[in-house]
TORZA-916381 format. One line per field, with one value per residue: residue number from 1; chain; residue in one letter; x, y, z of N, C-alpha, C, CB in turn. Coordinates in nm, 2 decimals, always signed. Glycine has a CB too. Example, Ala and Ser with C-alpha at 12.3 -4.5 7.8 and 13.67 -1.06 7.14 Angstrom:
pos: c(1 | 2);
unit: c(A | A);
code: c(A | S);
neast: c(+1.32 | +1.28);
nnorth: c(-0.57 | -0.22);
nup: c(+0.78 | +0.71);
caeast: c(+1.23 | +1.37);
canorth: c(-0.45 | -0.11);
caup: c(+0.78 | +0.71);
ceast: c(+1.32 | +1.29);
cnorth: c(-0.33 | +0.00);
cup: c(+0.78 | +0.79);
cbeast: c(+1.13 | +1.41);
cbnorth: c(-0.45 | -0.06);
cbup: c(+0.90 | +0.57);
END
This chain:
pos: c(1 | 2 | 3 | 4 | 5 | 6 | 7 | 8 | 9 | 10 | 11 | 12 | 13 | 14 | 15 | 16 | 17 | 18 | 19 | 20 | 21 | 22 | 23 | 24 | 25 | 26 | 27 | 28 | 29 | 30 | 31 | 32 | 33 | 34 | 35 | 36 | 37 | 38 | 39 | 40 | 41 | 42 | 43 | 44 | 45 | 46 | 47 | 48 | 49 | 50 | 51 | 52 | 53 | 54 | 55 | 56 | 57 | 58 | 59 | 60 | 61 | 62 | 63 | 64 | 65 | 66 | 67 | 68 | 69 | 70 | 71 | 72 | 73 | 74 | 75 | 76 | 77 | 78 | 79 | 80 | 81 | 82 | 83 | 84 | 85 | 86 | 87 | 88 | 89 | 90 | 91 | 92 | 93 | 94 | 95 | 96 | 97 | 98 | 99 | 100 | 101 | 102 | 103 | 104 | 105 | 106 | 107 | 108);
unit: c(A | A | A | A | A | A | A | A | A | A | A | A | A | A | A | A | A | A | A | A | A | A | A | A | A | A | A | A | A | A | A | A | A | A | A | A | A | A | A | A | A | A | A | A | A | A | A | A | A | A | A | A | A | A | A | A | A | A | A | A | A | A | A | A | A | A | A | A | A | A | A | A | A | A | A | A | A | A | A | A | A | A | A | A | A | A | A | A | A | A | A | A | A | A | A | A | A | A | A | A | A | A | A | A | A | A | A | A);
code: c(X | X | X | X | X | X | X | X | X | X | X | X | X | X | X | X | X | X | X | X | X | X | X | X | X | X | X | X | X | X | X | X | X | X | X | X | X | X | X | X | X | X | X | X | X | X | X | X | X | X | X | X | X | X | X | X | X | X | X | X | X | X | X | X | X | X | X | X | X | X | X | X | X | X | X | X | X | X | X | X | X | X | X | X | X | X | X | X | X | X | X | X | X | X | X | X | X | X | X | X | X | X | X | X | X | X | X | X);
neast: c(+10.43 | +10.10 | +9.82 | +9.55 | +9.65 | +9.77 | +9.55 | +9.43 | +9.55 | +9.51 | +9.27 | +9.00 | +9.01 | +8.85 | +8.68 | +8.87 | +8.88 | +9.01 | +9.22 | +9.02 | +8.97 | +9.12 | +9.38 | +9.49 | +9.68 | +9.60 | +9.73 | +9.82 | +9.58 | +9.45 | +9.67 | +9.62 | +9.37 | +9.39 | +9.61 | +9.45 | +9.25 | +9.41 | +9.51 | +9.24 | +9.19 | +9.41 | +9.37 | +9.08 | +9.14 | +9.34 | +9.21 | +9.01 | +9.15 | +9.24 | +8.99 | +8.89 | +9.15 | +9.10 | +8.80 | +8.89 | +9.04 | +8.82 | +8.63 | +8.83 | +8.88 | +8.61 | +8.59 | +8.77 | +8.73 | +8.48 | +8.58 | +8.78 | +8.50 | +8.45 | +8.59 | +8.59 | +8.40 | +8.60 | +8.78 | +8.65 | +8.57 | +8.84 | +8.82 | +8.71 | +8.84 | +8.94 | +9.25 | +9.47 | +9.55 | +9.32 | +9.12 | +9.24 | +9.22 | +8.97 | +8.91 | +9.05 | +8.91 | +8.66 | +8.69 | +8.76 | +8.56 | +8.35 | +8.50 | +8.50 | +8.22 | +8.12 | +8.22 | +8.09 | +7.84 | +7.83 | +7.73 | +7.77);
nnorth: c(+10.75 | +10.88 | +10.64 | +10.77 | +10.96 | +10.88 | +10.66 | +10.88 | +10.92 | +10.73 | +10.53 | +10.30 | +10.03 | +9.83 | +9.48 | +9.23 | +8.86 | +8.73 | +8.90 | +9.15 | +9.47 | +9.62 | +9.88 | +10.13 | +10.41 | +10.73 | +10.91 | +10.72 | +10.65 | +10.88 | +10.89 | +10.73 | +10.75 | +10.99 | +10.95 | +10.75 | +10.90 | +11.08 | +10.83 | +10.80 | +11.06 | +11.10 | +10.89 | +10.96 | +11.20 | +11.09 | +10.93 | +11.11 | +11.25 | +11.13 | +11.02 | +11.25 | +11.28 | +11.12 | +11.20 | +11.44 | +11.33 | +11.14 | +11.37 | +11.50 | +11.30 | +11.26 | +11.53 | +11.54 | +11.30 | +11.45 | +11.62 | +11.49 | +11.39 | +11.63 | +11.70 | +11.72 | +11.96 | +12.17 | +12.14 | +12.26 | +12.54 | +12.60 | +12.59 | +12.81 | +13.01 | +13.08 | +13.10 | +12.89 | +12.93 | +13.08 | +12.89 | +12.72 | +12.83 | +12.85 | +12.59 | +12.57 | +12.78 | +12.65 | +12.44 | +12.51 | +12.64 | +12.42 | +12.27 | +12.44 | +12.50 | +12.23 | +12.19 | +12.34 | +12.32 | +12.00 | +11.82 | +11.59);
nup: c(+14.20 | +14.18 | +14.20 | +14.04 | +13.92 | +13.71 | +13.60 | +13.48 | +13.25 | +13.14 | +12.91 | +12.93 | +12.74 | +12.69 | +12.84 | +12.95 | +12.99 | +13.12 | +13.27 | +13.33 | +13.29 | +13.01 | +12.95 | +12.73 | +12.65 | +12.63 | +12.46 | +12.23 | +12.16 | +12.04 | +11.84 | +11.68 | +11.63 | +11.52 | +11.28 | +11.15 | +11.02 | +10.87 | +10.69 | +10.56 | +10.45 | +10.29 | +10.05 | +10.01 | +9.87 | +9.70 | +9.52 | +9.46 | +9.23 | +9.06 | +8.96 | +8.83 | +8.72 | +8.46 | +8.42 | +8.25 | +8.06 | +7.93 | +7.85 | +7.69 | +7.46 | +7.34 | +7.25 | +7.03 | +6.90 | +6.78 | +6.66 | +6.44 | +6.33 | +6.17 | +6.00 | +5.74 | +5.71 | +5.82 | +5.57 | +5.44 | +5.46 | +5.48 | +5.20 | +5.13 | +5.22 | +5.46 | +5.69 | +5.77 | +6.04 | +6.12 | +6.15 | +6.30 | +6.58 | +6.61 | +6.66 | +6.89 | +7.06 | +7.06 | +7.14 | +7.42 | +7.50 | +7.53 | +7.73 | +7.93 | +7.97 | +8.01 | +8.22 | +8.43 | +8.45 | +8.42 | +8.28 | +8.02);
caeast: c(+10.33 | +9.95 | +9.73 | +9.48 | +9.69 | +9.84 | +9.47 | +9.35 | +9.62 | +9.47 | +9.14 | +8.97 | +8.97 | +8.79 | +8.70 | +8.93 | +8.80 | +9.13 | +9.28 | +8.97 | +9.03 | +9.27 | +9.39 | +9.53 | +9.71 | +9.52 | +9.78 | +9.79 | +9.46 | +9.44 | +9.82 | +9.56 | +9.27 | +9.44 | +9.68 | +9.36 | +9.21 | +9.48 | +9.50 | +9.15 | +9.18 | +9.51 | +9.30 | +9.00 | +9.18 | +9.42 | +9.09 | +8.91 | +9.24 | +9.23 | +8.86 | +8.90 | +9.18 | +8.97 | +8.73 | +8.95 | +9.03 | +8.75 | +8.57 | +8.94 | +8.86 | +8.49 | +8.59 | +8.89 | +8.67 | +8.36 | +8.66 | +8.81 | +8.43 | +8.38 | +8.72 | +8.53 | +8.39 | +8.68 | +8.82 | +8.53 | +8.63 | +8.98 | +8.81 | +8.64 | +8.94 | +8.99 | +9.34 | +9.48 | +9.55 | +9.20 | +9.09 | +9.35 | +9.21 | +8.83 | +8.92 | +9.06 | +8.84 | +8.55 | +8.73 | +8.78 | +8.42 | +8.32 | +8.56 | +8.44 | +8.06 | +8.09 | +8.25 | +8.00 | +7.67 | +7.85 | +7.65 | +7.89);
canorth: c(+10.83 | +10.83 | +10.56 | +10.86 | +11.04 | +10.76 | +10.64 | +10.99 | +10.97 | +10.61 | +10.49 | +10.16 | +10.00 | +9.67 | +9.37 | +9.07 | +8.78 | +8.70 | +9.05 | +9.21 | +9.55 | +9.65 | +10.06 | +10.21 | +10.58 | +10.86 | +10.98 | +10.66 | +10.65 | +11.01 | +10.91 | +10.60 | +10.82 | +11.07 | +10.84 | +10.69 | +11.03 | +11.13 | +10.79 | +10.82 | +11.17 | +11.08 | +10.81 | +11.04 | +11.28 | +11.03 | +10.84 | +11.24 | +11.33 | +11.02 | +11.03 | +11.45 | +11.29 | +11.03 | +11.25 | +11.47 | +11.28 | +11.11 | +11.48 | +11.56 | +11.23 | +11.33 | +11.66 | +11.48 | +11.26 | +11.55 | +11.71 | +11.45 | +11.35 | +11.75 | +11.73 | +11.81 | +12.11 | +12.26 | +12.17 | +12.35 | +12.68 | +12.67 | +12.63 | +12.94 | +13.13 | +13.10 | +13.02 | +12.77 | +13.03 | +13.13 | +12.74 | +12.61 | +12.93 | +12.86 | +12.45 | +12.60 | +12.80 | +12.56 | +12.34 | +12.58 | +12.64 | +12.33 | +12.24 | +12.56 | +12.44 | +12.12 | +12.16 | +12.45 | +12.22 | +11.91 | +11.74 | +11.54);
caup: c(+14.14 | +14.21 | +14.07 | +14.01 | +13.82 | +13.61 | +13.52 | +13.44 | +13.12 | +13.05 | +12.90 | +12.93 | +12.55 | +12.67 | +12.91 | +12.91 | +13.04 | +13.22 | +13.34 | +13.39 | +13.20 | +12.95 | +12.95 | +12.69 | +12.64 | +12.56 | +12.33 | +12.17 | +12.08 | +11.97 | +11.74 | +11.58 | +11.54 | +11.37 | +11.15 | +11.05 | +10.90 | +10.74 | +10.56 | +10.51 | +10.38 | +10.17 | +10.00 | +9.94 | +9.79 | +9.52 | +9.43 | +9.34 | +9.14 | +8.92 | +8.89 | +8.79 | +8.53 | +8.38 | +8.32 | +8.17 | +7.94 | +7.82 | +7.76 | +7.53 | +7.37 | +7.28 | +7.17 | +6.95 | +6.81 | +6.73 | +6.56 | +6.37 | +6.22 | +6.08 | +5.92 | +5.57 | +5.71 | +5.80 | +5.50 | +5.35 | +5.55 | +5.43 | +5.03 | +5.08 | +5.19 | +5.57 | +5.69 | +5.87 | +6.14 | +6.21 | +6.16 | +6.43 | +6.67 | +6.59 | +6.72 | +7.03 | +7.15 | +7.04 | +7.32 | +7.55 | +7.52 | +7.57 | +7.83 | +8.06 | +7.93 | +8.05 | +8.42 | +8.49 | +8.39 | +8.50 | +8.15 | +7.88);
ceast: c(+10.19 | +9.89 | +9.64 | +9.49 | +9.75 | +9.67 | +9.39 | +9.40 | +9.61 | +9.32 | +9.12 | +8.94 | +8.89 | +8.79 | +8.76 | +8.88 | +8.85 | +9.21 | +9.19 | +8.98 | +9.13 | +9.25 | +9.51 | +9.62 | +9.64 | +9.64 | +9.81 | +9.71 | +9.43 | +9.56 | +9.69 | +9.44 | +9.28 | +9.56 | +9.57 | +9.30 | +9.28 | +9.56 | +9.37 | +9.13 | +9.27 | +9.42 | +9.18 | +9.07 | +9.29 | +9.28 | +9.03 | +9.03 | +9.23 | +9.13 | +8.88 | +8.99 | +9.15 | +8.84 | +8.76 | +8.98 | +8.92 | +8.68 | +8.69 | +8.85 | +8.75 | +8.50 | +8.69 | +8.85 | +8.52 | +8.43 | +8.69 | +8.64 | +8.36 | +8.48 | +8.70 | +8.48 | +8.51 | +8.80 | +8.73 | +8.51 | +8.75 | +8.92 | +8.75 | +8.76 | +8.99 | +9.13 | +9.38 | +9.53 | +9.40 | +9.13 | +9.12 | +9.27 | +9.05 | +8.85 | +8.96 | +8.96 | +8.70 | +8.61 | +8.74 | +8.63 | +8.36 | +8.36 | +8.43 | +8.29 | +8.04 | +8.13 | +8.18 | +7.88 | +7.71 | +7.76 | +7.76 | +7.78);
cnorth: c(+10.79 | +10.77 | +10.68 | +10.92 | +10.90 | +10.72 | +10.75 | +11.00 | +10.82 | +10.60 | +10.32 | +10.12 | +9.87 | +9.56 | +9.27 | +9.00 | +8.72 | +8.76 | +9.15 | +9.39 | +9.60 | +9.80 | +10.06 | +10.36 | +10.63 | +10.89 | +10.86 | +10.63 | +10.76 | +11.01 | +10.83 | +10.68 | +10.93 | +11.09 | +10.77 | +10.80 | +11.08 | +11.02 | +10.79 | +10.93 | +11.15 | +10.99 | +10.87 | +11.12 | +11.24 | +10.99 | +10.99 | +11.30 | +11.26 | +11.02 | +11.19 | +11.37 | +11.22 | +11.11 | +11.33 | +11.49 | +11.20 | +11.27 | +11.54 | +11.45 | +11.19 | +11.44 | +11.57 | +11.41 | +11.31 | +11.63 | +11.65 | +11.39 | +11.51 | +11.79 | +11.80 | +11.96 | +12.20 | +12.27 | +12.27 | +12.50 | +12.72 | +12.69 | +12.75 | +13.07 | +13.17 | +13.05 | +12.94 | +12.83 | +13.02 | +12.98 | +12.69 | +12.72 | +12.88 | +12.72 | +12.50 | +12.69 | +12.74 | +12.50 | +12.40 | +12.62 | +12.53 | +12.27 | +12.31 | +12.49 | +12.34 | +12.07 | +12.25 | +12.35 | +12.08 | +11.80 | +11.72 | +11.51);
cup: c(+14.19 | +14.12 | +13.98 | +13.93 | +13.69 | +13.54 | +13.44 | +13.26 | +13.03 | +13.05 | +12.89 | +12.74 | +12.56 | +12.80 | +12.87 | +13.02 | +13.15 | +13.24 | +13.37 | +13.26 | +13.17 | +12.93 | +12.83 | +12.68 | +12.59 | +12.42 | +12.22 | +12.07 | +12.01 | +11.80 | +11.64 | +11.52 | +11.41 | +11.23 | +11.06 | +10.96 | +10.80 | +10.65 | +10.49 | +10.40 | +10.27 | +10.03 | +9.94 | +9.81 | +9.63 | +9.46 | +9.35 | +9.26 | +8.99 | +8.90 | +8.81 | +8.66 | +8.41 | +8.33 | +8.20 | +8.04 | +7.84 | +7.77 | +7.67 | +7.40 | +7.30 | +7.19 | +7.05 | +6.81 | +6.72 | +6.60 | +6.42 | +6.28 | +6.14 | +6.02 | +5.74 | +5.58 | +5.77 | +5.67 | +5.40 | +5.36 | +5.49 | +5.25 | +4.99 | +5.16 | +5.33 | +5.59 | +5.79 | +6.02 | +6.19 | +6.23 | +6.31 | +6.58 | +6.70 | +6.69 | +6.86 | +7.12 | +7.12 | +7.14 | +7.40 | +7.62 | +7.57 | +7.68 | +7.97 | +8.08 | +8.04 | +8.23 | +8.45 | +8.50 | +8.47 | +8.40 | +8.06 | +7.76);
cbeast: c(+10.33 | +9.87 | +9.60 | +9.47 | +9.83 | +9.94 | +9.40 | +9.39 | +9.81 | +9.54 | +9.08 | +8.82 | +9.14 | +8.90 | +8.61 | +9.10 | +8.76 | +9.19 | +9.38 | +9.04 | +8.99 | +9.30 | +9.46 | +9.47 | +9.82 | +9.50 | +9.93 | +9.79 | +9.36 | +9.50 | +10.05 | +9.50 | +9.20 | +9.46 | +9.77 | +9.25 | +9.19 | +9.59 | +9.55 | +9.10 | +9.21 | +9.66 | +9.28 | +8.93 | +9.23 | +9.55 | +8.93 | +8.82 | +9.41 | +9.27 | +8.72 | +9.03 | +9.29 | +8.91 | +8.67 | +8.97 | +9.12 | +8.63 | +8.51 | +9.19 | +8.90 | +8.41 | +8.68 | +8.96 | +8.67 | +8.31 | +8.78 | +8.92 | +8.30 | +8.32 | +8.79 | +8.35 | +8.27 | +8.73 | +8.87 | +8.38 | +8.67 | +9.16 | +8.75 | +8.44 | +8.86 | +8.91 | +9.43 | +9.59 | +9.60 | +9.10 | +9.18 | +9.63 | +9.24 | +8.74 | +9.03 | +9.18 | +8.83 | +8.52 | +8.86 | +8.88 | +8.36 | +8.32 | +8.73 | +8.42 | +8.04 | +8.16 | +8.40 | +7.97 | +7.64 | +7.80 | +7.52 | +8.00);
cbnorth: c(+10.81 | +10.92 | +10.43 | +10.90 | +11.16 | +10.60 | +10.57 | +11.14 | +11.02 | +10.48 | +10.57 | +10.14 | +9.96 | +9.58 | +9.34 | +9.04 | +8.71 | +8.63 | +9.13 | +9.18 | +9.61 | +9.56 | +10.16 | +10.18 | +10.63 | +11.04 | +11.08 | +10.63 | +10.62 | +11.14 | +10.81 | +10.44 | +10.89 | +11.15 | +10.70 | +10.62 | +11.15 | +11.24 | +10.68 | +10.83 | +11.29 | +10.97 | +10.73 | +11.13 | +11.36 | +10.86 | +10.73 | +11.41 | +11.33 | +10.89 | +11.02 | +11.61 | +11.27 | +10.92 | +11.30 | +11.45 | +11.21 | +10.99 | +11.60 | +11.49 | +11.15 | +11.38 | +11.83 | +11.38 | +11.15 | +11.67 | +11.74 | +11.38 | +11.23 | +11.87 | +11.58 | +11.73 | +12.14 | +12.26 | +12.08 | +12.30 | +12.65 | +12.53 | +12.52 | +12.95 | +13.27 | +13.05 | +13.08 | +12.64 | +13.18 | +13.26 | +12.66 | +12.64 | +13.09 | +12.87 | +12.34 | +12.64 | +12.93 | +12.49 | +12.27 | +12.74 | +12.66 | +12.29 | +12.30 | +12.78 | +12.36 | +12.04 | +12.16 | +12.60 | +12.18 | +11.94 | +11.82 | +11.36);
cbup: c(+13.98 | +14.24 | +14.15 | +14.07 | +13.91 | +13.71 | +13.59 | +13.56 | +13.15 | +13.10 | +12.77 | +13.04 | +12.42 | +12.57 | +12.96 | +12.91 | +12.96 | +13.21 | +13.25 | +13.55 | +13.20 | +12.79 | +13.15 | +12.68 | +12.59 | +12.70 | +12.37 | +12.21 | +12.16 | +12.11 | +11.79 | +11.67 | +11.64 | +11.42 | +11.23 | +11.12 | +10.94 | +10.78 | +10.56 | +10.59 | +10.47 | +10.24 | +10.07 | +10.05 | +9.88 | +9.52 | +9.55 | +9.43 | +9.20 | +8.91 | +9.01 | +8.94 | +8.49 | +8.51 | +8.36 | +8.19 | +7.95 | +7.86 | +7.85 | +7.55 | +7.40 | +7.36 | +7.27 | +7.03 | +6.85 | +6.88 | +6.62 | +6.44 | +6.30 | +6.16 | +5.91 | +5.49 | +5.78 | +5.92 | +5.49 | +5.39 | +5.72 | +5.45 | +4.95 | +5.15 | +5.11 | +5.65 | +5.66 | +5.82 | +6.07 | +6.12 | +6.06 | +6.40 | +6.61 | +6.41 | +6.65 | +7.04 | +7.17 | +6.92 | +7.36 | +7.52 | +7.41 | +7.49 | +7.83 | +8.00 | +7.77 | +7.94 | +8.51 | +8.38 | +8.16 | +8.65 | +8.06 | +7.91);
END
């Protein structure tokens, strides 16, 4: 084979001090560059899932505990004649409200 051609499919990665330069493969370096992004990218993307369910949950466990401290007033709803039907409906879309609310605005 020709040297020419053979160096054209290698790159220099470095001087040694005692061989002078070291070559590498192109497709080597291209397999490492792009093994490194897509652990980079794998890694981006678990850390924003578990931050997304962390938040999640603390805005349930705001709403949960907003709920559980107005417990008199909805019992104060059912003593005037609402039922626990329209109660249990009114809590959900109060959360659903708030949910949508709060990832539009991006404010807790």
């Amino acid at each position: 084979m020709d040297s020419n051609e053979i160096l054209q499919k290698m790159i220099p990665i470095g001087l040694d001090e005692t061989h002078g330069y070291r070559y590498t493969e192109k497709n080597m370096m291209y397999e490492m560059f792009y093994g490194t992004n897509a652990l980079v990218s794998f890694l981006c993307s678990y850390l924003g899932i578990v931050f997304l369910l962390i938040c999640a949950a603390l805005l349930a466990l705001k709403q949960l505990t907003e709920t559980t401290d107005n417990v008199y007033r909805y019992g104060l709803l059912q003593k005037l004649g609402t039922t626990r039907r329209q109660i249990n409906r009114t809590l959900f879309i109060q959360t659903a409200v708030f949910f949508t609310e709060t990832s539009h605005t991006g404010n807790v």
